[in-house]
Structure formats: C-alpha cells, structure tokens
C-alpha positions as CSV (number, residue, x, y, z in Angstrom):
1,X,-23.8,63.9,0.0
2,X,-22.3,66.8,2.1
3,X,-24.1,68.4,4.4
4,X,-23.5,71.2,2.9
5,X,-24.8,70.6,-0.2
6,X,-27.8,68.6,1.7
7,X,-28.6,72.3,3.2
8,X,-28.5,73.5,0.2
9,X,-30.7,71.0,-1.7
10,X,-33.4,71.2,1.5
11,X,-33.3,75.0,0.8
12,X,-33.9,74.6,-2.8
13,X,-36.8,72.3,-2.3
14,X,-38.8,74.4,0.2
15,X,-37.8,77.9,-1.0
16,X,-41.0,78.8,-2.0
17,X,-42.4,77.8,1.3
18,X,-40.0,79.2,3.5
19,X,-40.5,82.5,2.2
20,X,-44.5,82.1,3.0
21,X,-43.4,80.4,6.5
22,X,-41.0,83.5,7.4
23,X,-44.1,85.8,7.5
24,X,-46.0,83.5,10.4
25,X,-43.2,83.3,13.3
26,X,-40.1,85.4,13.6
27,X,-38.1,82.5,14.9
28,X,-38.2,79.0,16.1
29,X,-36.9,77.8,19.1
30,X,-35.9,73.9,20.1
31,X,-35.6,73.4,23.6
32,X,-33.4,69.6,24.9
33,X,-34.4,67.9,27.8
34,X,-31.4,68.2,30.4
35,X,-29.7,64.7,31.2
36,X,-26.1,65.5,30.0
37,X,-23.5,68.9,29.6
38,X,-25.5,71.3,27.9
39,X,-22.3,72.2,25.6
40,X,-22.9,68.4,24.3
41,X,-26.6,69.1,23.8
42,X,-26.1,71.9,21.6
43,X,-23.8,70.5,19.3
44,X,-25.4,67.6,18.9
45,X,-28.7,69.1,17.9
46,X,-27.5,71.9,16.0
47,X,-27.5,70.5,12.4
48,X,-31.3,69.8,13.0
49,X,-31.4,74.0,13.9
50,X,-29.2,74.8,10.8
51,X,-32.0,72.5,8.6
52,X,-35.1,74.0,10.5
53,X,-33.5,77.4,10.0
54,X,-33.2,76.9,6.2
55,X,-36.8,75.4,5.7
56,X,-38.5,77.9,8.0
57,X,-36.5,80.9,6.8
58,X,-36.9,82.0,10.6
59,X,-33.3,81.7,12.7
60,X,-33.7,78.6,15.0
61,X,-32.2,78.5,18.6
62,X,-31.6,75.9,20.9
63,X,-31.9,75.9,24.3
64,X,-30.8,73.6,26.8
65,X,-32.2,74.3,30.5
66,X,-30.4,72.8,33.5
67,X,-33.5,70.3,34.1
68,X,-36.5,68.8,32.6
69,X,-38.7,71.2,33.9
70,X,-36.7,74.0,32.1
71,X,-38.5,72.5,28.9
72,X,-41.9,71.6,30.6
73,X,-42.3,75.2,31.5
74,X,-41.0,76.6,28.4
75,X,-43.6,75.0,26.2
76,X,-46.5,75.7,28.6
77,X,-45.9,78.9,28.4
78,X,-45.0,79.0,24.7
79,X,-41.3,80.1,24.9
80,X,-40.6,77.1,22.6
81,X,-42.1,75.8,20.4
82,X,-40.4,71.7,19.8
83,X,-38.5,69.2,22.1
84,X,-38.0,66.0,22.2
85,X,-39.6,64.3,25.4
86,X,-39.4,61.8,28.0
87,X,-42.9,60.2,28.3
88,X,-43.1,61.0,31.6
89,X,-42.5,65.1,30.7
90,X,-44.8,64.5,28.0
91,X,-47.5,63.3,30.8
92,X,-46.8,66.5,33.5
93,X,-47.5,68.8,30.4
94,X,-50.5,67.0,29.2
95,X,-52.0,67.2,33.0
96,X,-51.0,70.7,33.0
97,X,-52.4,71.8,29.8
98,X,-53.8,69.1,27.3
99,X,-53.8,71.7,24.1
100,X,-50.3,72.8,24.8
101,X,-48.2,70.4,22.9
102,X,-49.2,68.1,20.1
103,X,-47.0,64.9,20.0
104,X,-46.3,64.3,16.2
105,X,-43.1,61.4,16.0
106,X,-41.2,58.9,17.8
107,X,-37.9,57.5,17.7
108,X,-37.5,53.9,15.6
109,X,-34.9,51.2,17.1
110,X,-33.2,49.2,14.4
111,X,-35.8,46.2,15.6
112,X,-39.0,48.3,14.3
113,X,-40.1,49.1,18.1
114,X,-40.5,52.4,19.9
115,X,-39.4,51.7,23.2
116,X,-36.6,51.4,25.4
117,X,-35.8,50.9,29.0
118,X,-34.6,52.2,32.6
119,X,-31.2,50.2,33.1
120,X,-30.0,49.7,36.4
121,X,-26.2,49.2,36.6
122,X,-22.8,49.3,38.9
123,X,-19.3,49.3,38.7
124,X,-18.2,46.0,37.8
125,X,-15.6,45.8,40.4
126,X,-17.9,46.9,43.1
127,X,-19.4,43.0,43.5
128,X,-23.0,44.7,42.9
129,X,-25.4,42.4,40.3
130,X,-28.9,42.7,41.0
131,X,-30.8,44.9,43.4
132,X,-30.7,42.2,46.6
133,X,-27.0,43.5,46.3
134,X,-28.2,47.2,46.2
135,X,-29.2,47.0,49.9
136,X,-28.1,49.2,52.4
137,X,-26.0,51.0,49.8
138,X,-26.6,54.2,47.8
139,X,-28.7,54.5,44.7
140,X,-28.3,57.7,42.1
141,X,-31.7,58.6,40.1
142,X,-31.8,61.3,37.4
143,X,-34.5,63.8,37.6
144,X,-37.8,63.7,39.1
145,X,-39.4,64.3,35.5
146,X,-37.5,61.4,34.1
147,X,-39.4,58.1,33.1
148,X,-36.4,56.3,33.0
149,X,-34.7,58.1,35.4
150,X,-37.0,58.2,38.0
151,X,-40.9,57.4,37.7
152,X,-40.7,54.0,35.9
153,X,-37.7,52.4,38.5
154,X,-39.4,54.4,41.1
155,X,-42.7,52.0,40.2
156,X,-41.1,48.9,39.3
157,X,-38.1,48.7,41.5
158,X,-40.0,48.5,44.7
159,X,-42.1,45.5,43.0
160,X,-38.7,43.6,42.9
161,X,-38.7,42.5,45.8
162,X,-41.0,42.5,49.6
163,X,-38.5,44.7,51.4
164,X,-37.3,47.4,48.7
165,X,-38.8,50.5,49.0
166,X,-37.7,54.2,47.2
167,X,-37.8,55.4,51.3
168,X,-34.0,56.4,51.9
169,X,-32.7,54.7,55.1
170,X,-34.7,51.6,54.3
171,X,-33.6,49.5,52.0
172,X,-31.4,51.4,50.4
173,X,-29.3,53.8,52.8
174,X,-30.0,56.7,50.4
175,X,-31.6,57.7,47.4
176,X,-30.4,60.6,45.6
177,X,-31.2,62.7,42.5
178,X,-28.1,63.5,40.6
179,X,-29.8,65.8,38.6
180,X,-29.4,63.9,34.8
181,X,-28.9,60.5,33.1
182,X,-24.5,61.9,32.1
183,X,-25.2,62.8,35.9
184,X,-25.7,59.4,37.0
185,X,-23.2,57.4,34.6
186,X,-20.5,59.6,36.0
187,X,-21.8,59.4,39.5
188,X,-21.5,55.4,39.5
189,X,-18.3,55.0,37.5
190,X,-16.8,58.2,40.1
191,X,-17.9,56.1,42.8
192,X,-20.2,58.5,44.3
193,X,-22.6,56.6,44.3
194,X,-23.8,52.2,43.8
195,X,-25.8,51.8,42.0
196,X,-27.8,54.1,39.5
197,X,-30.5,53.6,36.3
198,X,-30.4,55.6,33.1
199,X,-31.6,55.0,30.0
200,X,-31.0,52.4,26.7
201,X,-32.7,50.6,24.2
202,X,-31.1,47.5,25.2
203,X,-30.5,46.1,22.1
204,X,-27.1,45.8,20.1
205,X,-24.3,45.3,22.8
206,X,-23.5,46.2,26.4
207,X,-19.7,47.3,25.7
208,X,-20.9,49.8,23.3
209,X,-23.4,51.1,25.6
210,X,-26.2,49.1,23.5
211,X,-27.6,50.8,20.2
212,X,-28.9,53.6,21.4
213,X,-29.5,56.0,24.7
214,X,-27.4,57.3,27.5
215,X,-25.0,55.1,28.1
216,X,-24.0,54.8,24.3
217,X,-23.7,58.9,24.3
218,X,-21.9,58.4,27.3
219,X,-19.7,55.6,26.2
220,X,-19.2,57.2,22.6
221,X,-18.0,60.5,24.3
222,X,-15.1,58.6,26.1
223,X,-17.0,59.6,29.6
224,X,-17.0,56.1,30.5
225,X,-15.5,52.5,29.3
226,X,-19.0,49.9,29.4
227,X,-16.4,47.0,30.5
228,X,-16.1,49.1,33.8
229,X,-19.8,48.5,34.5
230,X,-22.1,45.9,35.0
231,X,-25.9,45.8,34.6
232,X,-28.3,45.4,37.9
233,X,-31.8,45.5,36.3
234,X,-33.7,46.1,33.7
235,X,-37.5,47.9,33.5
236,X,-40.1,46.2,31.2
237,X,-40.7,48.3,27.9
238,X,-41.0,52.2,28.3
239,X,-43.0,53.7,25.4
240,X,-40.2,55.9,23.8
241,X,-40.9,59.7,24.3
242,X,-42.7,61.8,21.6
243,X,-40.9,64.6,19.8
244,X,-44.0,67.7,20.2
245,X,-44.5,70.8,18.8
246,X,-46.9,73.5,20.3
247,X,-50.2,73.4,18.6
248,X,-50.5,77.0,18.6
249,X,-48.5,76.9,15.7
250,X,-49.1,77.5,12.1
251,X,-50.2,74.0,10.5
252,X,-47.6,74.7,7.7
253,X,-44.8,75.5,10.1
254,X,-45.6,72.3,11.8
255,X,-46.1,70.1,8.6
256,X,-42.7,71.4,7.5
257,X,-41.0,70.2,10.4
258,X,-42.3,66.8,10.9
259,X,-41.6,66.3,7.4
260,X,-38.0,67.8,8.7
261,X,-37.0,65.3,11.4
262,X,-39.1,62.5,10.2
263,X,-36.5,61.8,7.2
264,X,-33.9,62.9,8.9
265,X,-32.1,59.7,9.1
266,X,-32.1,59.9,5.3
267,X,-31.2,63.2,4.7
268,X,-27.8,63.2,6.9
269,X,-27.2,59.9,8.6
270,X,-24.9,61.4,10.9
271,X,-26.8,64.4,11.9
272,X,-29.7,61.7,12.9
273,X,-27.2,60.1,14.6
274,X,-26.7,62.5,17.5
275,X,-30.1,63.8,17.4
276,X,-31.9,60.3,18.1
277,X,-28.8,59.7,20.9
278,X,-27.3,56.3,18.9
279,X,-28.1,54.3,15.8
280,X,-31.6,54.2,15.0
281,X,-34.3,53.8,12.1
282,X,-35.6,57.0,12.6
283,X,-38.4,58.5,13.9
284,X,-41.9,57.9,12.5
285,X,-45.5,59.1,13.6
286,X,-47.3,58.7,17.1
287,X,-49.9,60.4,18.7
288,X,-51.0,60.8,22.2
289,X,-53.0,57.4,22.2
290,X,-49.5,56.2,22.5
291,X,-48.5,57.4,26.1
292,X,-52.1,57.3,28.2
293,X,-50.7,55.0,30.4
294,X,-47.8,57.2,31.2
295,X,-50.3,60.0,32.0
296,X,-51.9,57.7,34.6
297,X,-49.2,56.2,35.9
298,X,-47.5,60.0,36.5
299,X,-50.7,61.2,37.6
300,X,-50.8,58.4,40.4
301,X,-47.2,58.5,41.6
302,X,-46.2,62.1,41.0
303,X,-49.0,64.0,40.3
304,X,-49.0,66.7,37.4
C-alpha cells in the first residue's frame, strides 16, 4: 500500500469524524524533543503530521525547539498539544503541572519491552573501554532534561565506581553538555570530546547502531560508521518515554490520535520507522503509573 493511497483510506475512514473534530481546535501542533538537526526531525515526523492533519481535518505543524525544554514549556503552557518524551521531561512537567499532559502510549522493542538505555561509548581507536579509562579525560552529556542523556548516567555513573563523580576536574577533567544525543555522537567520533552516553535499546547489533535509538538514526544517516566506536557502559533499564497529549483537549481529538500512532507501525511501516527512531513493534498504551520512579528520582537530583 502507498502512502498515498494509505492517506487516502485513513481519510475515508474518519471522514465523518474529522469534520466534527475540525469544529473543536483550529489546528494541531506536534512538538520533537531536540537531540538531533532539526531539518532531520521534521522530516522524519512529517508523515505522522500529514495523517493527523487528514483525521483531524485541522492543519498539523511540527515544531522542533533547540532543546528539551522548548517542548516542556510549550505544553505547560498549551502551545502544543503532543510530543513524544523522554521520561525524565515527562517527570519536570509532571512536577510542574500534574494535569498538563496526559501520557497515553509507549514505544515497543521487537523483544516485547518498553525500555532502553543510556550507552556510554568512545572512539575505538582512542584505547577507552570502560569508565576506569574515562578518567582525567573529557566526557560529553546531552541535555540537562535528558534521562539518557544526563539524569540516569548522572545517577548511575558515579555508583560505578568510589572515586567517579559528575564534579568536572575530579574524576573526569571535564564534563560538558553538548546540547543533544546527534550532539554527542558527533562530538565523540569528531574528537571533541572521550567519551559521551546517548541513547539505544541495545538490542539487535552494535554495527548497526542496535535496533533502535540514537545511534542507529545516527548510523542510518551516514553521520557516523558504528565500527569507529566502541561501547564504555551501559545504564540498567530506562522506562522508555511516553508519547502525551494535553488533557485539555477534546476526548475525541485525543481518542483519534492514539488510535493514530498506536497502529502506526501497521498502517505505514516506514513512516513508523522514523517516527519510533529504528525498528520497533510499535507503540502501545502506558499511563503515568509507569514513570513514578522517574518523578522521584528527577525530583531528587534535579528538582522540577
């Protein structure tokens, strides 16, 4: 099926409703969590806008701030209205505002499981494998919203090992923010910095930037060849983020877009495919049961 004629048969299906949905919101707006170019972002989410667009009867924009916090602070203050979060941005919003978003699905690996993990790696020809080898050099960190990017390694790292701490000029002789996962896989296979952590679900294989996550967007985009890095360590199992939608919104408008992304993978396999960042089963439901220990982990280490 094209996706052309997929659009078409979506449209066919929910005409009735779309028309009813038009009359509740004059558009819909999607905003995606910084981490690589925002050029990339857009096209890789912009078959899900064309689909919400023809079941909503409403135009759909993306937007694609320059940090995670340029999606926090749009849907606490209602500027958009669905994203797909980190755990960790799902836990500042909560502590912010617990009616602001409603988490409704989660991404699937091909194993069944809905989690993945913060990967620490180097540049294979740097002589860097594990974190003992990290010390007194330079380690790159996404953004300070990330889970995997920041407030998971930022937890678990120092519990590696009696002398690591996240204080620059201690164990490590720096610790930067590079501002986003693409960030920090450039930023180590550029040199710039170690050592780095991003994201994965660190299943299928390491040359192909395992199944899904940051390094296989990175690795499927040509940014970087896996055989010039190595991995350093691995986090134990992060609960994978929630797609939300604001709760202010109709109930219809939000039915018709979980129903939307949830078969997704079905509808247009390859539209799911740069969506959910990789090869995955899907997304299915979740519900903020799901992430309380992210909330109280971010509200011990970071604060809201």
């Amino acid at each position: 099926m094209t996706f052309k004629t997929t659009i078409l048969t979506l449209a066919a299906t929910t005409a009735l409703a779309s028309g009813a949905l038009a009359q509740e919101l004059d558009e819909f707006n999607i905003g995606v969590l910084g981490g690589e170019n925002a050029q990339d972002r857009m096209t890789a989410n912009q078959c899900l806008a064309d689909y919400a667009s023809e079941a909503l009867g409403v135009p759909v924009n993306i937007f694609t701030p320059a940090d995670y916090n340029g999606v926090i602070q749009g849907l606490l203050g209602g500027t958009l209205d669905m994203a797909w979060l980190g755990a960790s941005s799902y836990a500042a919003i909560y502590l912010q505002d617990p009616e602001a978003v409603t988490p409704v699905l989660v991404k699937t690996n091909l194993d069944g499981s809905f989690s993945y993990h913060s990967i620490g790696f180097a540049r294979a020809d740097s002589g860097i494998t594990s974190l003992e080898d990290m010390e007194g050099k330079v380690f790159g960190f996404g953004d300070p919203n990330s889970t995997s990017g920041y407030l998971i390694p930022s937890v678990e790292i120092p519990q590696s090992g009696e002398s690591i701490t996240m204080e620059p000029g201690e164990y490590f002789e720096d610790v930067v923010f590079t501002g986003g996962h693409e960030q920090t896989i450039v930023a180590v296979n550029n040199g710039d910095v170690d050592g780095g952590v991003t994201w994965a679900d660190g299943l299928g294989n390491w040359e192909d930037g395992y199944n899904s996550g940051a390094l296989r967007k990175a690795s499927d985009a040509g940014i970087v060849d896996m055989n010039d890095l190595v991995e350093i360590w691995r986090s134990k199992p992060i609960p994978e983020g929630p797609v939300v939608l604001r709760t202010a919104l109709p109930e219809d408008v939000q039915a018709t877009m979980v129903e939307l992304v949830e078969t997704l993978h079905e509808t247009d396999p390859d539209c799911a495919y740069g969506v959910a960042a990789g090869e995955t089963a899907g997304f299915q439901p979740i519900s903020h049961e799901a992430y309380e220990t992210i909330v109280e982990v971010r509200q011990r280490e970071i604060g809201g």
